[in-house]
C-alpha positions as CSV (number, residue, x, y, z in Angstrom):
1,X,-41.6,4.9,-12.2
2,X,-45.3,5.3,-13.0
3,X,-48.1,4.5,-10.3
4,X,-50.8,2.1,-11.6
5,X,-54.0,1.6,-10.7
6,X,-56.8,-1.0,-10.9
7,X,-60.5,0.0,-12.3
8,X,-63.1,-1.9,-11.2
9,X,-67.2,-1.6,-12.5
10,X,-68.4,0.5,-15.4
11,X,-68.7,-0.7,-19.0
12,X,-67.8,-4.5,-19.0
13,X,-65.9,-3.7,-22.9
14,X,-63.7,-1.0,-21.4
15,X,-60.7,-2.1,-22.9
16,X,-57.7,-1.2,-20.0
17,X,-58.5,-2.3,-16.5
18,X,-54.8,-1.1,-15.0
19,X,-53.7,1.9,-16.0
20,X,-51.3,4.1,-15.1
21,X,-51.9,6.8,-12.8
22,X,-50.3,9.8,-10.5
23,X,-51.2,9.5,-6.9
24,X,-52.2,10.3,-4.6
25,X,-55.7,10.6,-6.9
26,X,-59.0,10.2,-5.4
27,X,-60.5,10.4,-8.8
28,X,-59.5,9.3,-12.2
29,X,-61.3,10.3,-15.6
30,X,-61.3,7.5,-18.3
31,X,-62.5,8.8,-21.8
32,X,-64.6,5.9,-23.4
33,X,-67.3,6.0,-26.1
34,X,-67.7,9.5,-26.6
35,X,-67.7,10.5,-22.9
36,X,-65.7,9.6,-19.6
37,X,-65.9,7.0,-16.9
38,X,-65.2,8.0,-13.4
39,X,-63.7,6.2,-10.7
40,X,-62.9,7.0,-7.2
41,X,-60.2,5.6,-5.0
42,X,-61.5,2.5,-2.9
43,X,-59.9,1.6,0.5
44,X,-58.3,-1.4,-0.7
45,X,-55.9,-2.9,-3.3
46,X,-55.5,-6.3,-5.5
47,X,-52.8,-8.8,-6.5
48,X,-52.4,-8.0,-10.4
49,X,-49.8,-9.2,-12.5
50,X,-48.3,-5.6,-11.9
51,X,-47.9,-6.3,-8.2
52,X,-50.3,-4.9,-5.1
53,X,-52.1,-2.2,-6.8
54,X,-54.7,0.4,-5.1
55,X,-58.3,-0.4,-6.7
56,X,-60.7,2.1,-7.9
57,X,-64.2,1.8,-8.4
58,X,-66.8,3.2,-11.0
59,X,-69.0,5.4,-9.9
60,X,-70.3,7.8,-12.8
61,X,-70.3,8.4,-16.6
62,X,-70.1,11.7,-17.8
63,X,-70.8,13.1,-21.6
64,X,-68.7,15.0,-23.5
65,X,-70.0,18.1,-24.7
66,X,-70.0,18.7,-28.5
C-alpha cells in the first residue's frame, strides 16, 4: 500500500496536491515547469478524501540544469 502525502504552498497551478510518497521522508522533490518544488515534512496532518494524511509544506524551488 502506498503512503500519501499532502503538499501545501508553492505554485497555486501545481496540478497534484496528494501524492504518493515513501516515508518516513522529510523532503519530497516535485518536478514542475522546468525545475522542482520542495517540500518538507510539517508536524501535522489533514482530513483528505484519502484519509488522515501527514502535510508537507513548500519551502524552495530549484532549477533544473540544462
Amino acid at each position: 500500500m502506498n503512503a500519501h502525502a499532502v503538499l501545501e504552498g508553492g505554485p497555486d497551478d501545481l496540478p497534484e496536491r496528494i501524492i504518493a510518497i515513501t516515508p518516513p521522508e522529510v523532503e519530497v522533490k516535485v518536478p514542475f515547469r522546468g525545475g522542482y518544488e520542495h517540500f518538507k515534512a510539517a508536524s501535522r496532518y489533514q482530513e483528505t478524501p484519502k484519509g488522515k494524511l501527514p502535510v508537507y509544506e513548500w519551502w524552495e524551488r530549484t532549477e533544473i540544469a540544462e
